[in-house]
N, C-alpha and C positions, 0 to 999 in steps of 0.2 A: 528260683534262686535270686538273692539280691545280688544285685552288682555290686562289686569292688568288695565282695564278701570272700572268703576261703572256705573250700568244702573240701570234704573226701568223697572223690567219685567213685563207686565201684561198679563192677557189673559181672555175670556170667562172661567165661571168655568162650565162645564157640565157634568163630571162622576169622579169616583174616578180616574181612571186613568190621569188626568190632569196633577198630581203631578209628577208622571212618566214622563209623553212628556215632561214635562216642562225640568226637568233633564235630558234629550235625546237631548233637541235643543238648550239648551243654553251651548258653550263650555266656557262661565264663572263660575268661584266658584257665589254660590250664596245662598242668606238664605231666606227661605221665613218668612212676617208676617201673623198669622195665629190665628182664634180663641181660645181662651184659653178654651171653653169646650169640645175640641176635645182629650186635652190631657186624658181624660176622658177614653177613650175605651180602652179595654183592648189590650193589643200587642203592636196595631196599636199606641194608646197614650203615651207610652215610650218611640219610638221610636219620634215620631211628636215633644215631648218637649226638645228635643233634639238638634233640628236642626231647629227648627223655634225661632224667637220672638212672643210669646203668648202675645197675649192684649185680656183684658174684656174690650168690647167695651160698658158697661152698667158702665164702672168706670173711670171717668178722670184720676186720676192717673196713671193707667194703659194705656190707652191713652196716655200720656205725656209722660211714662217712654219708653216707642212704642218709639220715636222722639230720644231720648237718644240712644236708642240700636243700630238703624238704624245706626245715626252718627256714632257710635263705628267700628262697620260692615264695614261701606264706608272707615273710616279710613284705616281697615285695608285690602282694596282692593277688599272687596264683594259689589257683585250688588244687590240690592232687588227685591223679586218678591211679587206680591200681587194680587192675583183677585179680583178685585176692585167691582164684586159683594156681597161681602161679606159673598159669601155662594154659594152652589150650586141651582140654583133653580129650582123650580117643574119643574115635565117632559113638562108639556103643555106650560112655560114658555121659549122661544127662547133664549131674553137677559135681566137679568135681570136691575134694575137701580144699577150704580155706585155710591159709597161712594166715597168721598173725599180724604183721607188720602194717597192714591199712587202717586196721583196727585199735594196735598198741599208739599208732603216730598220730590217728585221731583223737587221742585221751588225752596224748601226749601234749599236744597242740594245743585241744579243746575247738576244734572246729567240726560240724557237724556232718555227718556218715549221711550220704545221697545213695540208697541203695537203687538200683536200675535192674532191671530184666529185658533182656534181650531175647525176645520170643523165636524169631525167626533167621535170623544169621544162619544157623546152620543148615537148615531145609533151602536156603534162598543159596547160597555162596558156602559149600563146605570145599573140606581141603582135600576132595580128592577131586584130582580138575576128569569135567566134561559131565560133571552131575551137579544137581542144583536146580534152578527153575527160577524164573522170570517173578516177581511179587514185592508186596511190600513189606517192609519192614517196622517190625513193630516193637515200639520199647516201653517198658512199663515203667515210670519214676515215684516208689513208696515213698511215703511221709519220709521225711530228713529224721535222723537219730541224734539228736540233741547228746553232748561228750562230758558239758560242762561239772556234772556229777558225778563224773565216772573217773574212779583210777584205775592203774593198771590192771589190778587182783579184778575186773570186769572185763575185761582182754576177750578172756573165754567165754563168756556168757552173751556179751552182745552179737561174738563174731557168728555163734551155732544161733542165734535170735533171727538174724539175720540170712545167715543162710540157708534156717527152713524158711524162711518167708517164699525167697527166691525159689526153694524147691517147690514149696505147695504151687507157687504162682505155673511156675516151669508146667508141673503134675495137671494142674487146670488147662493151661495152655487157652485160658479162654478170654476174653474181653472181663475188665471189674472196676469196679469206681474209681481205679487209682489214674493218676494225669495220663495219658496216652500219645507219644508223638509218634510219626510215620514220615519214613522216610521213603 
């Protein structure tokens, strides 16, 4: 990634540790969007409403005022990140389906789609505490998805491009020529 560039981060969401690698592998400033009922937990949501743009995604407004932050953000030289599953999903669930809004706000923008693979978060740190195992962590960063050609009416088509990437990658689960960091 070039410095003082804007990207759209995205990546599989599968433990809490996410948030972490995420902030390990990108040496961009960056803010994540994030649900607003997370601000909720104690500690942890202090800190969260902090350093994210919170959207209720049950509220247009909040939705729309999402698009507004972003732009403010890009202005002033941050990259967005979003896990475009909108959530972390159940343990028996591999990939979840993608929501739109990472995808529609990179078009929007024209800054280019970082897609990521997070191989091991969930084997290493999942969410049911006292399971998990000692390892490293391994993230996979696909070529960047260039926006600058795309309008909206390509929303759908880049978002499912992209997230069979992420699945076949996931399905493999193996080592491949794409960049590799380890945390």
């Amino acid at each position: 990634m070039e410095q003082h560039k804007s990207y759209m981060l995205i990546a599989n969401h599968t433990s809490m540790v996410d948030i972490m690698l995420m902030l390990y592998v990108s040496k961009n400033p960056f803010v994540f969007v994030g649900k607003k009922e997370l601000a909720k937990i104690p500690v942890f949501g202090f800190f969260y409403k902090r350093v994210c743009i919170l959207v209720d995604r049950s509220n247009a407004k909040s939705r729309s005022a999402v698009y507004r932050s972003v732009r403010q953000r890009l202005e002033k030289g941050l990259s967005i990140c979003i896990f475009p599953e909108g959530g972390v999903p159940e343990e028996t669930v591999l990939l979840d389906e993608f929501k739109d809004g990472a995808f529609r706000m990179a078009i929007l923008h024209n800054i280019p789609i970082v897609p990521m693979i997070f191989l091991d978060c969930k084997k290493r740190f999942p969410w049911e505490f006292f399971s998990g195992s000692p390892g490293i962590l391994r993230v996979m960063v696909n070529p960047f998805v260039e926006t600058g050609i795309l309008g909206a009416e390509d929303t759908y088509t880049i978002k499912n491009q992209i997230r069979q990437t992420i699945w076949d990658t996931l399905m493999n689960n193996k080592k491949s020529p794409m960049n590799e960091h380890r945390a």
